[in-house]
C-alpha positions in Angstrom: 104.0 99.6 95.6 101.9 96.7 94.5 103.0 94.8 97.5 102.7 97.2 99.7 99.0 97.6 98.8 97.9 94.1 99.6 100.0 93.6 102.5 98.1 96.5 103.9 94.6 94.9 102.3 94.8 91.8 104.5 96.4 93.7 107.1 94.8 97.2 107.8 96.0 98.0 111.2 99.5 96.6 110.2 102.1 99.6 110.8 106.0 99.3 111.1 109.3 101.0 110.5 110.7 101.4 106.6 113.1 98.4 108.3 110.5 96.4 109.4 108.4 97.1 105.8 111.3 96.2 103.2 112.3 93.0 105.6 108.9 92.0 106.7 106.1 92.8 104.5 108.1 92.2 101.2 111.3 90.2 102.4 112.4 92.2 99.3 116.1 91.8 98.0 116.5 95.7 96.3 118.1 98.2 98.5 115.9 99.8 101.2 115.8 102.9 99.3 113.3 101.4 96.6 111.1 100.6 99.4 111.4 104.0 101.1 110.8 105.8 97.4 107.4 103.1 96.9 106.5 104.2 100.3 106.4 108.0 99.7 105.0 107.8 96.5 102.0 105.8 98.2 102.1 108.6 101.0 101.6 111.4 98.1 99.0 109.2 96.5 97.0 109.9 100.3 97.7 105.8 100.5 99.8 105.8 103.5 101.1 108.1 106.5 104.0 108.3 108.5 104.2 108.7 111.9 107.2 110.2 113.9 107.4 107.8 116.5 110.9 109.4 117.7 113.3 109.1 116.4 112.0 106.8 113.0 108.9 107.3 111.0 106.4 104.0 111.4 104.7 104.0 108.2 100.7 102.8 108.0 97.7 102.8 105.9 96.1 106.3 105.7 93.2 106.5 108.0 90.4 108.9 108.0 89.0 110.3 111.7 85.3 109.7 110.6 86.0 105.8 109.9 84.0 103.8 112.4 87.1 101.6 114.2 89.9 104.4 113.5 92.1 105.1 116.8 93.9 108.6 117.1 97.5 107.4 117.9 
């Protein structure tokens, strides 16, 4: 989860597929379904949402309407 975290501190628009997280944020070697676990716990921590961007989920930081600079997707 750690990594997760500061890929999303230096890059806080940064959104992508559980595909794209586990080969391009981390380039991480477990099986995709430790990133997919790290990435829901971070969503029930209020860390991260998922979009359903038909038919996958595109996973991003949380953001909050009444931050100056958020866009509604």
């Amino acid at each position: 989860m750690g990594q997760i975290r500061q890929h999303l501190q230096r890059h806080p628009q940064a959104a992508d597929t559980l595909e794209g997280v586990h080969s391009w944020w981390l380039a991480s070697q477990e099986p995709p379904a430790i990133t997919e676990m790290a990435l829901r716990q971070l969503q029930a921590n209020g860390e991260v949402e998922a979009l359903n961007i038909c038919p996958r989920l595109l996973w991003r930081a949380r953001r909050v309407l009444d931050e100056p600079g958020t866009d509604i997707i």
